[in-house]
PDBQT receptor file of N, H, CA, C and O in Angstrom, charges set to zero:
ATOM      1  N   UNK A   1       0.835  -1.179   0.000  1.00  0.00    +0.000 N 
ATOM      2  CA  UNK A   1       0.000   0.000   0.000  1.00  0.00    +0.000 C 
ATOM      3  C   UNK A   1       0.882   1.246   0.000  1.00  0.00    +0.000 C 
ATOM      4  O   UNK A   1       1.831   1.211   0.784  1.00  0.00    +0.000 OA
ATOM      5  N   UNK A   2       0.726   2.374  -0.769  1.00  0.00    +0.000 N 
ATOM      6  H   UNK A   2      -0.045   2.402  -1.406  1.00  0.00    +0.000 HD
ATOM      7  CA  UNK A   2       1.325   3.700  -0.931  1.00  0.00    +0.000 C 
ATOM      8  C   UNK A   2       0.881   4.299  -0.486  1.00  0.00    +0.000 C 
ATOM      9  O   UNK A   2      -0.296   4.525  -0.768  1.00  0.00    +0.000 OA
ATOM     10  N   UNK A   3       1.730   5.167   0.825  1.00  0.00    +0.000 N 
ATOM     11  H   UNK A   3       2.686   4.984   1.055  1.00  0.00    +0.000 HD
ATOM     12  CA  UNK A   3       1.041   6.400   1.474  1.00  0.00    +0.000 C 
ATOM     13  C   UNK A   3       1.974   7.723   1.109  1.00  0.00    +0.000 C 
ATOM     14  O   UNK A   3       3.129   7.760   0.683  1.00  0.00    +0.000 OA
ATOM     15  N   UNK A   4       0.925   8.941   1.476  1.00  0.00    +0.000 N 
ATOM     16  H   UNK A   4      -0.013   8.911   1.822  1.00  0.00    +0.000 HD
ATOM     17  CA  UNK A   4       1.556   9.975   1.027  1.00  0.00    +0.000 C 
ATOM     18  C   UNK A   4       1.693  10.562   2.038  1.00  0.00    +0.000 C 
ATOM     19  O   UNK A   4       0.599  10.720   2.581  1.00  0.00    +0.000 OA
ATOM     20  N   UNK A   5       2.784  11.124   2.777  1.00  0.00    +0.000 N 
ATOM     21  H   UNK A   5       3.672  10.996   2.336  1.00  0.00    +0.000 HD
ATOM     22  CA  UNK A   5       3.028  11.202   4.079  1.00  0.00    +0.000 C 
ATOM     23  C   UNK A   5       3.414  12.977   4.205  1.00  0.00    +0.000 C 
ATOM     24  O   UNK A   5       3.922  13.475   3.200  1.00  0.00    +0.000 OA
ATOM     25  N   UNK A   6       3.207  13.752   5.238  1.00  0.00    +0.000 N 
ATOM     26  H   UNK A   6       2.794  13.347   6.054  1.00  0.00    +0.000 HD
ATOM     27  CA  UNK A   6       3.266  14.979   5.166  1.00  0.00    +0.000 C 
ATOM     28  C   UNK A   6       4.257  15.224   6.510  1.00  0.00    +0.000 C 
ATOM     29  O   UNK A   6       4.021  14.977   7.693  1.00  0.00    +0.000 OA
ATOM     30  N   UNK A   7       5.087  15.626   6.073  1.00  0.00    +0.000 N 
ATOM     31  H   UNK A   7       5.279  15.827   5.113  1.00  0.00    +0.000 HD
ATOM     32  CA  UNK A   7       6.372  16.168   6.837  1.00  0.00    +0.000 C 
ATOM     33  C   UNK A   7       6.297  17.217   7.790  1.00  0.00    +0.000 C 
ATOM     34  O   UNK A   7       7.497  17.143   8.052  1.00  0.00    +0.000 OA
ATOM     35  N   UNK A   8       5.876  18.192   8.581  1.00  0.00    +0.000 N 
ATOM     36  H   UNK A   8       4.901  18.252   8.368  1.00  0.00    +0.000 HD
ATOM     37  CA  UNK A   8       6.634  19.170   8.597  1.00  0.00    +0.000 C 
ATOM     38  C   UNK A   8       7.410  19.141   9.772  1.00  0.00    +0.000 C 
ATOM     39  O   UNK A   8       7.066  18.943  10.937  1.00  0.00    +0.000 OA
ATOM     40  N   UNK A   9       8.991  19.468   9.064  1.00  0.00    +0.000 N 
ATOM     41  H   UNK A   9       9.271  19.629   8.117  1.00  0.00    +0.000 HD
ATOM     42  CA  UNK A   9       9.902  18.875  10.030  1.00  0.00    +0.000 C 
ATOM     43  C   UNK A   9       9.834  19.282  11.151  1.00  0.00    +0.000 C 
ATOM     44  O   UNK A   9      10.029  18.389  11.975  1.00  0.00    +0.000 OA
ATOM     45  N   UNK A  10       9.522  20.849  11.821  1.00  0.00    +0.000 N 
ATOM     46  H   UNK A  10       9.363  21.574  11.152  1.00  0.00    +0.000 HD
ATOM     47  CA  UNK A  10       9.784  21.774  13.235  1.00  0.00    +0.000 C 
ATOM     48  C   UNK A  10       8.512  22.492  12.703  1.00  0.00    +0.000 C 
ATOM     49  O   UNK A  10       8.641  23.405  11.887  1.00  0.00    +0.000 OA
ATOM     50  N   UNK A  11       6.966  22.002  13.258  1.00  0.00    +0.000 N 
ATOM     51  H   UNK A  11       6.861  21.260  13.921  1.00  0.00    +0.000 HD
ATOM     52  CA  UNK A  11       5.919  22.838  13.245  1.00  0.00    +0.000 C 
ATOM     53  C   UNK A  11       5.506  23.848  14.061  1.00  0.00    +0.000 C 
ATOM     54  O   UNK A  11       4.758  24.814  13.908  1.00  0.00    +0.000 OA
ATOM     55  N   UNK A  12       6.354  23.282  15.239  1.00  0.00    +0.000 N 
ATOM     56  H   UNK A  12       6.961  22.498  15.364  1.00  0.00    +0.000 HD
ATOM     57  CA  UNK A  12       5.970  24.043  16.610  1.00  0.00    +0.000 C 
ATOM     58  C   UNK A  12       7.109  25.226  16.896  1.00  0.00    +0.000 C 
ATOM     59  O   UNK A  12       7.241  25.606  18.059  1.00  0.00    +0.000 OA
ATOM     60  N   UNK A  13       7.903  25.789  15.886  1.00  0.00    +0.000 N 
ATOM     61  H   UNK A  13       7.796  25.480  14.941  1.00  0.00    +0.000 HD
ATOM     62  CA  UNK A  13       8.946  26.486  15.544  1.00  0.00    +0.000 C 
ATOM     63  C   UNK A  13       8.250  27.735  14.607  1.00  0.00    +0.000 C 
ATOM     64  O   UNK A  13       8.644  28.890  14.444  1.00  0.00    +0.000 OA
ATOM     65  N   UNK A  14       7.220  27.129  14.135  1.00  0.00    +0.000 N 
ATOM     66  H   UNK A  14       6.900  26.191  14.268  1.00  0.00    +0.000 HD
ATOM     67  CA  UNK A  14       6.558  28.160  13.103  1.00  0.00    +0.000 C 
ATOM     68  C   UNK A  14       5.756  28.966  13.465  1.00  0.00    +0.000 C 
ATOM     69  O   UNK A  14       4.697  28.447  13.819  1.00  0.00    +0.000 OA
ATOM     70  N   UNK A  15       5.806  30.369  13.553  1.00  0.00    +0.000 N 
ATOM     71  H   UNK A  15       6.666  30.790  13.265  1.00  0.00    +0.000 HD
ATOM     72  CA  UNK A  15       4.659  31.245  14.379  1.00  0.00    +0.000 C 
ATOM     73  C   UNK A  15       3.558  31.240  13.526  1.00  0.00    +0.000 C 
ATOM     74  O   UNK A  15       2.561  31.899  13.824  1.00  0.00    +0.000 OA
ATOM     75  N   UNK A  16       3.612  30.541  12.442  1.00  0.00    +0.000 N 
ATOM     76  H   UNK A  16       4.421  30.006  12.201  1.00  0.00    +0.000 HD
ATOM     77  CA  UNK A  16       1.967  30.442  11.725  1.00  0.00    +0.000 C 
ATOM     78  C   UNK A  16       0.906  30.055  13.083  1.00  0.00    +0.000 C 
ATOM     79  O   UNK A  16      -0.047  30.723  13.485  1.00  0.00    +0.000 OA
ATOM     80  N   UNK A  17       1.541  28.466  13.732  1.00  0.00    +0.000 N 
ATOM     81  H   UNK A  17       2.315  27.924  13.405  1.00  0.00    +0.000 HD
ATOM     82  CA  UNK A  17       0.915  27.535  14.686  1.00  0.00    +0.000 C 
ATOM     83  C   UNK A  17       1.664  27.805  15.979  1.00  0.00    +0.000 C 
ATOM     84  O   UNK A  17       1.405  26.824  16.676  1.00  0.00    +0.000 OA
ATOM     85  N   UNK A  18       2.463  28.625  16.673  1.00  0.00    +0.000 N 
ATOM     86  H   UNK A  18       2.673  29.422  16.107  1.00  0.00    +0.000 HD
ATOM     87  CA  UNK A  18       2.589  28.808  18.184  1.00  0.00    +0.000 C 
ATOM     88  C   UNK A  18       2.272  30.078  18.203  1.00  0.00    +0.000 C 
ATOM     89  O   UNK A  18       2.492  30.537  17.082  1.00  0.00    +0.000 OA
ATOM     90  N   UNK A  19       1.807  30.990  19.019  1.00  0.00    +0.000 N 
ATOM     91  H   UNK A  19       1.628  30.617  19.929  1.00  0.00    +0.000 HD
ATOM     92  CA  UNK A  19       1.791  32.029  19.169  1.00  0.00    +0.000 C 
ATOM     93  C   UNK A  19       2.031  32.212  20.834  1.00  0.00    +0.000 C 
ATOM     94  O   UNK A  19       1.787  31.291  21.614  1.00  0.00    +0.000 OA
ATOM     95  N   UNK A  20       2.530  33.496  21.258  1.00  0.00    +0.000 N 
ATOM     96  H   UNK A  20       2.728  34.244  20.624  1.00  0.00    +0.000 HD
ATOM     97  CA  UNK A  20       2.968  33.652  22.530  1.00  0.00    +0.000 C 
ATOM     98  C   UNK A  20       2.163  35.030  22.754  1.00  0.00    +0.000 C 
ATOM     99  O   UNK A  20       2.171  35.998  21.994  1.00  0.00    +0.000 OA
ATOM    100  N   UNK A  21       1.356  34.877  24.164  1.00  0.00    +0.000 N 
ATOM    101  H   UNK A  21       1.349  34.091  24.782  1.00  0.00    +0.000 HD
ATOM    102  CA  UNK A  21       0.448  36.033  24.766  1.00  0.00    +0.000 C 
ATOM    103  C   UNK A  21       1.444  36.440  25.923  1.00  0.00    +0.000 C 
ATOM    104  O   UNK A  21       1.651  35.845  26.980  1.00  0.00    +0.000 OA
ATOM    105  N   UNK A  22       1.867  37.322  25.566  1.00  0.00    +0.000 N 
ATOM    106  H   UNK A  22       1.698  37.806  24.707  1.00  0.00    +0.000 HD
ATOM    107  CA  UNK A  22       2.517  38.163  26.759  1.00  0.00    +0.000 C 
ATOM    108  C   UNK A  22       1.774  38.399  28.106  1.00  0.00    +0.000 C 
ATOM    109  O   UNK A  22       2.125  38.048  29.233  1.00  0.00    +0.000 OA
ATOM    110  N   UNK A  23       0.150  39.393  27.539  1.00  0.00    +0.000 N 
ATOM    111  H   UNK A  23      -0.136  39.679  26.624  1.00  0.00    +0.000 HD
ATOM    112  CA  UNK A  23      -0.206  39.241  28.672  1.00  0.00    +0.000 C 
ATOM    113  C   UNK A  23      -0.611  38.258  29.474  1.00  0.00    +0.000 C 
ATOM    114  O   UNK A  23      -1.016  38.637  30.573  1.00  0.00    +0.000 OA
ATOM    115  N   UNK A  24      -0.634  36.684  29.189  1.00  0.00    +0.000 N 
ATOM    116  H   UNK A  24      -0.305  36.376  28.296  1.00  0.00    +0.000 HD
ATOM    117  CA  UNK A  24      -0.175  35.649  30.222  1.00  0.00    +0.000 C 
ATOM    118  C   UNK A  24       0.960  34.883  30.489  1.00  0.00    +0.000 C 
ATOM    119  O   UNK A  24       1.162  34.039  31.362  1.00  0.00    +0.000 OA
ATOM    120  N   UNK A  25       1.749  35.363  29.494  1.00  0.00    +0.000 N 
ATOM    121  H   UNK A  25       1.586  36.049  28.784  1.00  0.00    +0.000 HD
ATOM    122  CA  UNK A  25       3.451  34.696  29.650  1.00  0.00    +0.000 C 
ATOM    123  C   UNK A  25       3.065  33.990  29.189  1.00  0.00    +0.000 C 
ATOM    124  O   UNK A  25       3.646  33.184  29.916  1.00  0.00    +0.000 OA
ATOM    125  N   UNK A  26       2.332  33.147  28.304  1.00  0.00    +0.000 N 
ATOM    126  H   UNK A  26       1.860  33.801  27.713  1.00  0.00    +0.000 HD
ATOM    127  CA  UNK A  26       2.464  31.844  27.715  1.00  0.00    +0.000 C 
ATOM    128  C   UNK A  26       2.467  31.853  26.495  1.00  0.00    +0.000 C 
ATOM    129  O   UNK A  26       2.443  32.896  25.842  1.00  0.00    +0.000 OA
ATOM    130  N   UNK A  27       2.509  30.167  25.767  1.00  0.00    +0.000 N 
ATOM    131  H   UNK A  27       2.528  29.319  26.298  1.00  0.00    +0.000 HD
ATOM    132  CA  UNK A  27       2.982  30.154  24.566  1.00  0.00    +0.000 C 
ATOM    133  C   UNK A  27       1.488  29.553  24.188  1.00  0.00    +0.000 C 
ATOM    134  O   UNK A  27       0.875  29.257  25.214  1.00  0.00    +0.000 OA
ATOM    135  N   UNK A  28       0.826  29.325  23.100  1.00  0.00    +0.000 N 
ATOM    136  H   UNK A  28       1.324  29.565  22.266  1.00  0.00    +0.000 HD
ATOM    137  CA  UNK A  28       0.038  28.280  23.200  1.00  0.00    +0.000 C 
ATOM    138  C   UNK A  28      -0.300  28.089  21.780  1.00  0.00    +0.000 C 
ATOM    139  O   UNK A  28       0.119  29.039  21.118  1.00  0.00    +0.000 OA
ATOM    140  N   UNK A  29      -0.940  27.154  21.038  1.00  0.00    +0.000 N 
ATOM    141  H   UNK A  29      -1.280  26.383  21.575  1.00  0.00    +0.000 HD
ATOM    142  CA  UNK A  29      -0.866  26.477  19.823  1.00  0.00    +0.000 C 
ATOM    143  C   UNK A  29      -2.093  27.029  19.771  1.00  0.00    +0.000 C 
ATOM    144  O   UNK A  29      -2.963  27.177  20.630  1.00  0.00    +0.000 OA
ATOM    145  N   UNK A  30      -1.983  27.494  17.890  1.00  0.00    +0.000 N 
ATOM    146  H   UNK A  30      -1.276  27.374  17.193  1.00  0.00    +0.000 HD
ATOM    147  CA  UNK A  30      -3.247  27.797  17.169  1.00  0.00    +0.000 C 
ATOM    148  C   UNK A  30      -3.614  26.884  16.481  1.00  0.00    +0.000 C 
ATOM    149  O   UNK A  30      -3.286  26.450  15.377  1.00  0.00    +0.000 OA
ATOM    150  N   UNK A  31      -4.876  26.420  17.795  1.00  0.00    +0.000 N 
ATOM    151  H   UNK A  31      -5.142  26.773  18.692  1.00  0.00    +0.000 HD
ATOM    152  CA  UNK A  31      -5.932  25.424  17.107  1.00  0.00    +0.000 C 
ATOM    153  C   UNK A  31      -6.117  25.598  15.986  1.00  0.00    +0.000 C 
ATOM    154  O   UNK A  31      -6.117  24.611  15.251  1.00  0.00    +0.000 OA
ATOM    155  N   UNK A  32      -6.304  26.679  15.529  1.00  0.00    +0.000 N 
ATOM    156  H   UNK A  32      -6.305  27.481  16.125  1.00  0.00    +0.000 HD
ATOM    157  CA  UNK A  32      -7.718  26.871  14.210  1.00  0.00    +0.000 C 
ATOM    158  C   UNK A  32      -6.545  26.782  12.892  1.00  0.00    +0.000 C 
ATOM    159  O   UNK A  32      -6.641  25.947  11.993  1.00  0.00    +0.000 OA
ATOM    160  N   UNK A  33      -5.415  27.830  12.978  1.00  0.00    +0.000 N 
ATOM    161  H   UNK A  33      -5.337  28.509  13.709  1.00  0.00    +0.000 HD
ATOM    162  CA  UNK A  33      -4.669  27.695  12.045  1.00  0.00    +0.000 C 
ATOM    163  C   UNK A  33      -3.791  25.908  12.051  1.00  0.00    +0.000 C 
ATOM    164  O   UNK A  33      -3.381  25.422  10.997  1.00  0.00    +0.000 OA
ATOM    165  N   UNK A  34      -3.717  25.523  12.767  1.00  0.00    +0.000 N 
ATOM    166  H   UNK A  34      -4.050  25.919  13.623  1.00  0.00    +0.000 HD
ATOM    167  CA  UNK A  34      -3.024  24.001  12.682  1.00  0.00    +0.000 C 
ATOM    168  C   UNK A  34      -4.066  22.932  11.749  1.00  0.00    +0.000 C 
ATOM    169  O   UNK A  34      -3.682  22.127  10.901  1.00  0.00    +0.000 OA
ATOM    170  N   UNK A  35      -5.581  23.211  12.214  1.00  0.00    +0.000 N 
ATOM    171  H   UNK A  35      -5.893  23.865  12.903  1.00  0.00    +0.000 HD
ATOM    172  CA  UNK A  35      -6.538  22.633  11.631  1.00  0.00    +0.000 C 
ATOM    173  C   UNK A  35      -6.568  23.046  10.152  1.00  0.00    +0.000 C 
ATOM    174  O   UNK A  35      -6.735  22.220   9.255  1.00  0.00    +0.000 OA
ATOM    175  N   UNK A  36      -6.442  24.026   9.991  1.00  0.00    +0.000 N 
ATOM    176  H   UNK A  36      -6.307  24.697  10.720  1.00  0.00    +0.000 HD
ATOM    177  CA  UNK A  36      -6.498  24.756   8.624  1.00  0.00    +0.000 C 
ATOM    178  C   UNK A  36      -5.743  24.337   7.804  1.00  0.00    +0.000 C 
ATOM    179  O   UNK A  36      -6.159  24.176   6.657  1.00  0.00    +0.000 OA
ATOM    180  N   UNK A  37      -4.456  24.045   8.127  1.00  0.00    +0.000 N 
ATOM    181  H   UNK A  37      -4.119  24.177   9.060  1.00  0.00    +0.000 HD
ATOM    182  CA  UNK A  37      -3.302  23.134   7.643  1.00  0.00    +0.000 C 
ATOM    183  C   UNK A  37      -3.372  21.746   7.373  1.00  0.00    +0.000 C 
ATOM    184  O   UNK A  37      -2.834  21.240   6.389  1.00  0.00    +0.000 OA
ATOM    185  N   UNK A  38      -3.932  21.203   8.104  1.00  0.00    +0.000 N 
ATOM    186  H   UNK A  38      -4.369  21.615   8.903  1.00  0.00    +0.000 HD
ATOM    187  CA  UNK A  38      -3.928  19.863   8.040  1.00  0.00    +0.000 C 
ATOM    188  C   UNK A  38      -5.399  19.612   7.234  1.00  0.00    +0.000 C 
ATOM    189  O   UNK A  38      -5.246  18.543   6.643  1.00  0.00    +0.000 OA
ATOM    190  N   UNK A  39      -6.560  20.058   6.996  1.00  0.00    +0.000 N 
ATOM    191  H   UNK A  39      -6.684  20.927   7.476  1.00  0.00    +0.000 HD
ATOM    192  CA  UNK A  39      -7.511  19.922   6.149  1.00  0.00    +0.000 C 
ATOM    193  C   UNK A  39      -6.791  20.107   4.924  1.00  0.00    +0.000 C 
ATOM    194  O   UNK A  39      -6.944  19.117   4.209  1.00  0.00    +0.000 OA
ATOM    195  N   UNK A  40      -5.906  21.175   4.282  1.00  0.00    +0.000 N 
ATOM    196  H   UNK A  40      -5.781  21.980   4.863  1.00  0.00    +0.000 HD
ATOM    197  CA  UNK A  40      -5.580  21.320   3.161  1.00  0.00    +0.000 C 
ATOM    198  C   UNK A  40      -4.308  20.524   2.925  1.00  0.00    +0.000 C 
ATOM    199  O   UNK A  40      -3.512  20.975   2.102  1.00  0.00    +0.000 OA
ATOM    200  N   UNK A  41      -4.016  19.331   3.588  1.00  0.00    +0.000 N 
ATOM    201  H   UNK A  41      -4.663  18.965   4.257  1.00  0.00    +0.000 HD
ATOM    202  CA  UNK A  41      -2.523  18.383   3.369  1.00  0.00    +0.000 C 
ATOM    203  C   UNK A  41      -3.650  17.366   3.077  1.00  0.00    +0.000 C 
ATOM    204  O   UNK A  41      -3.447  16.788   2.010  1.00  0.00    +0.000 OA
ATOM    205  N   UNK A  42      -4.886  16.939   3.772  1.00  0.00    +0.000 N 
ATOM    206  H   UNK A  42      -5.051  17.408   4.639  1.00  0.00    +0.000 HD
ATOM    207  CA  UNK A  42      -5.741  16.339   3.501  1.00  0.00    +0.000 C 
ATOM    208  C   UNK A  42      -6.473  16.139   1.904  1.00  0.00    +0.000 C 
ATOM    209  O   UNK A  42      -6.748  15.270   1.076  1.00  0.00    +0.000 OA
ATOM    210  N   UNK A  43      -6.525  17.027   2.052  1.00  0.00    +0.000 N 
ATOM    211  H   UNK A  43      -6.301  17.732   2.725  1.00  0.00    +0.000 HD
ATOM    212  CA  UNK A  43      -7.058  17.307   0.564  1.00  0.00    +0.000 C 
ATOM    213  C   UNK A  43      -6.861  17.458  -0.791  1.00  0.00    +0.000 C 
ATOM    214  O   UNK A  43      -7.480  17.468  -1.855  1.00  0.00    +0.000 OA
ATOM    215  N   UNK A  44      -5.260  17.624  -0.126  1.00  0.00    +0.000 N 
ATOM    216  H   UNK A  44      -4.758  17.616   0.739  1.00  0.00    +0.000 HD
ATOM    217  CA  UNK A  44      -4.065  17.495  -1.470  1.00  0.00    +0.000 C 
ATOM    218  C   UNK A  44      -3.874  16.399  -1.775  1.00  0.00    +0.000 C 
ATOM    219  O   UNK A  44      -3.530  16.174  -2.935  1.00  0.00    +0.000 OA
ATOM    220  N   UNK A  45      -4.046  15.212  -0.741  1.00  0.00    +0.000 N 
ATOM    221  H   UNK A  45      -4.326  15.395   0.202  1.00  0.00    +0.000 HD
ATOM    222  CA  UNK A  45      -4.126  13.562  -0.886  1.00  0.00    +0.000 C 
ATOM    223  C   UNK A  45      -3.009  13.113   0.251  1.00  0.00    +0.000 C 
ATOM    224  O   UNK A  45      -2.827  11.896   0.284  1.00  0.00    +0.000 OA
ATOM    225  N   UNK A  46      -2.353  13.772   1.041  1.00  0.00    +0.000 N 
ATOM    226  H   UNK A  46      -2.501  14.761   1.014  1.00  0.00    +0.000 HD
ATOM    227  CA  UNK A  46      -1.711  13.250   1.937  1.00  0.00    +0.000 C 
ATOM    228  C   UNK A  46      -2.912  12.147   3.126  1.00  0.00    +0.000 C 
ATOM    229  O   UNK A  46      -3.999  12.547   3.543  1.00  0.00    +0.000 OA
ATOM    230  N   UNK A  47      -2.540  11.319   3.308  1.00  0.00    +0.000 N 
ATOM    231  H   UNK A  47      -1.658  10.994   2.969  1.00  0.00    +0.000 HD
ATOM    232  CA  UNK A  47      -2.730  10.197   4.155  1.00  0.00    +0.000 C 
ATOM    233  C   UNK A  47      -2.676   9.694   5.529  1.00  0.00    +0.000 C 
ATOM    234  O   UNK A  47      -3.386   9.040   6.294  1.00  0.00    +0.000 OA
ATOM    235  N   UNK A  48      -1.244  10.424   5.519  1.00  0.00    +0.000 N 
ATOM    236  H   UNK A  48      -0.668  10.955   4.899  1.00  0.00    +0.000 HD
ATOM    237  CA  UNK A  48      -0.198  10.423   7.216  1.00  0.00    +0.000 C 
ATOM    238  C   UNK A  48       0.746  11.742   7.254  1.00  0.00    +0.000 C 
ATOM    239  O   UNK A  48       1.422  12.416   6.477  1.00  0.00    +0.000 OA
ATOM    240  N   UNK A  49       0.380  11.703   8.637  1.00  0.00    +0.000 N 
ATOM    241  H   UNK A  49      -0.170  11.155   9.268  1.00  0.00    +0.000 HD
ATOM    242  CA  UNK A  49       1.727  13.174   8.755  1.00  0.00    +0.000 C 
ATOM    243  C   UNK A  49       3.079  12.494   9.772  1.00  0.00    +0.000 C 
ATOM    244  O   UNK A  49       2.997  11.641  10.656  1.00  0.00    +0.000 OA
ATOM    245  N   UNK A  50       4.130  13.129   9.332  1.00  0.00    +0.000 N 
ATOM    246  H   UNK A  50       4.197  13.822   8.614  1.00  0.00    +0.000 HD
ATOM    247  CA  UNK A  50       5.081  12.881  10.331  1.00  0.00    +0.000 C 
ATOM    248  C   UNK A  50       5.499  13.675  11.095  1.00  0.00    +0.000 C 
ATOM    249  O   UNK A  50       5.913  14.598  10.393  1.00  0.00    +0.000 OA
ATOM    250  N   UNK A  51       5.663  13.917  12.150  1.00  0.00    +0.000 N 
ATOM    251  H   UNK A  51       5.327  13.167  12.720  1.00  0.00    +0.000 HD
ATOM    252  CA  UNK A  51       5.645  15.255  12.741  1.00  0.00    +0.000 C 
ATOM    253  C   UNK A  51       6.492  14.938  13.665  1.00  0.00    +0.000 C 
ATOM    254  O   UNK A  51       6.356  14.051  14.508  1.00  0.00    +0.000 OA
ATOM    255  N   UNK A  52       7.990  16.146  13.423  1.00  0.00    +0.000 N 
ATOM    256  H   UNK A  52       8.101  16.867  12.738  1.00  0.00    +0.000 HD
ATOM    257  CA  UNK A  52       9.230  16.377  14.614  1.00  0.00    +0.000 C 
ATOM    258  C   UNK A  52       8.955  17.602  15.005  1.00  0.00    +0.000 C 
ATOM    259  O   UNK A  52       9.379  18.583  14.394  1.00  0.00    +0.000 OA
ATOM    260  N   UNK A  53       8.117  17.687  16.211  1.00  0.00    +0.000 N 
ATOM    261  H   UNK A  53       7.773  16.890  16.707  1.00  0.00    +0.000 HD
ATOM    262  CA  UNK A  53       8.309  19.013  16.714  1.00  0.00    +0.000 C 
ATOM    263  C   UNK A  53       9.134  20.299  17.451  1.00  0.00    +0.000 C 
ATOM    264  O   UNK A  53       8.555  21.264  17.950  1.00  0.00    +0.000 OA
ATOM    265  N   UNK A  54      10.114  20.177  17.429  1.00  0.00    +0.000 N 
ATOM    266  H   UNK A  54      10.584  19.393  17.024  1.00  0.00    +0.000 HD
ATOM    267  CA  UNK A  54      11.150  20.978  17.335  1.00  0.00    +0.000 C 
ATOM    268  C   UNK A  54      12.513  20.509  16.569  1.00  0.00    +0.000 C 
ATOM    269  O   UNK A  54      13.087  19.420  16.613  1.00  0.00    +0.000 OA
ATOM    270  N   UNK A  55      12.873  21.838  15.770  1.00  0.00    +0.000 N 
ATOM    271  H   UNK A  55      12.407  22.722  15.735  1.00  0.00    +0.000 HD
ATOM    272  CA  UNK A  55      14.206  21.312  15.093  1.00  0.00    +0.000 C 
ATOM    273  C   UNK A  55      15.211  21.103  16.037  1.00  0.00    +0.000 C 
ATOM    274  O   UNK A  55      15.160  21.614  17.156  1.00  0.00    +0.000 OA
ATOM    275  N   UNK A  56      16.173  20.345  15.639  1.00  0.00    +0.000 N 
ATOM    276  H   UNK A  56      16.214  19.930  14.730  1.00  0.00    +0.000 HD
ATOM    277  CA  UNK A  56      17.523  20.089  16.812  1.00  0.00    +0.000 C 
ATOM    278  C   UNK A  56      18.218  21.288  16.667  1.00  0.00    +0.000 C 
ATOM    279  O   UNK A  56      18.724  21.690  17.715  1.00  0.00    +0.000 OA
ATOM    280  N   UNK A  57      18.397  21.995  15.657  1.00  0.00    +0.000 N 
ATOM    281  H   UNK A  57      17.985  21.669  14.805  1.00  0.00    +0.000 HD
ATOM    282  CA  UNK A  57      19.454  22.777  15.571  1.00  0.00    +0.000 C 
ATOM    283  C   UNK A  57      19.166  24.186  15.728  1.00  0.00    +0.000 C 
ATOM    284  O   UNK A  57      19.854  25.128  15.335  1.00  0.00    +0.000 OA
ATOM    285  N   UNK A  58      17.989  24.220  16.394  1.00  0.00    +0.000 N 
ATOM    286  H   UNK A  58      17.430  23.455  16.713  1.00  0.00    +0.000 HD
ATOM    287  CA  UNK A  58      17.507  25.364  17.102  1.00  0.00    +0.000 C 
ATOM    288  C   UNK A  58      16.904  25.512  18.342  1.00  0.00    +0.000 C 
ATOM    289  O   UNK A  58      15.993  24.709  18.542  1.00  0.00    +0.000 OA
ATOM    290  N   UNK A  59      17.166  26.393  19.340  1.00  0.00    +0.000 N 
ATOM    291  H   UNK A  59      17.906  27.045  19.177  1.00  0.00    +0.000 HD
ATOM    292  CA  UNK A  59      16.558  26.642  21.048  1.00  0.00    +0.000 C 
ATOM    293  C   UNK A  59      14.872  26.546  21.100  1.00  0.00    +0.000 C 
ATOM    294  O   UNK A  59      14.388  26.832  20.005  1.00  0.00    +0.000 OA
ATOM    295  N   UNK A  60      14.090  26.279  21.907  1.00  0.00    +0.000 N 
ATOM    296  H   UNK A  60      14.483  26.046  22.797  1.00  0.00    +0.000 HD
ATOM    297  CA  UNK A  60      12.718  26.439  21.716  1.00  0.00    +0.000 C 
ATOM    298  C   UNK A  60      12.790  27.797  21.952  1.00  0.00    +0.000 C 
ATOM    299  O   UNK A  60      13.687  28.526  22.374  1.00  0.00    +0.000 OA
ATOM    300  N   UNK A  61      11.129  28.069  21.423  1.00  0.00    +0.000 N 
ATOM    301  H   UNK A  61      10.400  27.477  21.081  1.00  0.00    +0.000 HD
ATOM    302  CA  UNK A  61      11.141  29.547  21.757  1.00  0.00    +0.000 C 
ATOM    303  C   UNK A  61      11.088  29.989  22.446  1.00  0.00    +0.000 C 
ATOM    304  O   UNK A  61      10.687  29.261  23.353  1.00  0.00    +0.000 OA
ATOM    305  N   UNK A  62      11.345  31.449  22.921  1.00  0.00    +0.000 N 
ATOM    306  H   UNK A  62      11.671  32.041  22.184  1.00  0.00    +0.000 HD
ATOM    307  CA  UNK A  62      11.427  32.002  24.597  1.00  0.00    +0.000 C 
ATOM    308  C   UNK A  62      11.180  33.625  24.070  1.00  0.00    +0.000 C 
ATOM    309  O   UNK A  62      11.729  34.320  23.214  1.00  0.00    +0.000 OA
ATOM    310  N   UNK A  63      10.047  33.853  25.053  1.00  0.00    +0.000 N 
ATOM    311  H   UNK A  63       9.601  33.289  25.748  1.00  0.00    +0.000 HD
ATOM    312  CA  UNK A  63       9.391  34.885  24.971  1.00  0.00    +0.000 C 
ATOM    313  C   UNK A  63      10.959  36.235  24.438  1.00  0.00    +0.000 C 
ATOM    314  O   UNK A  63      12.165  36.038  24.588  1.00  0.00    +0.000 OA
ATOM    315  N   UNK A  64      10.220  37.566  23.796  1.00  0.00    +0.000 N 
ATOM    316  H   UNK A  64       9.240  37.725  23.673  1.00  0.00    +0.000 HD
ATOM    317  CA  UNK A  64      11.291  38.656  23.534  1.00  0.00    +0.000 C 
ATOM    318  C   UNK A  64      13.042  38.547  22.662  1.00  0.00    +0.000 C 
ATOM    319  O   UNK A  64      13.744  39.553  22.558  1.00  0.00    +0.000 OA
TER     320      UNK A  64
């Protein structure tokens, strides 16, 4: 069986899908835009995603 598998290597690196609220100090994931993403990998014919959420060769993010 052939699957079409959807990569994205460091998603949680991408401020499309983390965003950080100062006024609570936190970081927190955009539901709506992550969904938005993944309907249209869907639809392109991807199957499976593989997902490394942070790159190695970069710090997580930290507020400023």
């Amino acid at each position: 069986m052939r699957q079409i598998i959807y990569g994205p290597i460091c998603m949680l690196q991408d401020p499309r899908f983390v965003k950080y609220d100062s006024a609570l100090d936190k970081w927190y994931l955009d539901e709506n835009a992550v969904n938005i993403e993944f309907c249209a990998v869907a639809n392109a014919g991807a199957d499976g995603i593989r997902l490394l959420p942070w790159g190695v060769w970069a710090g997580r993010p930290s507020p400023g």
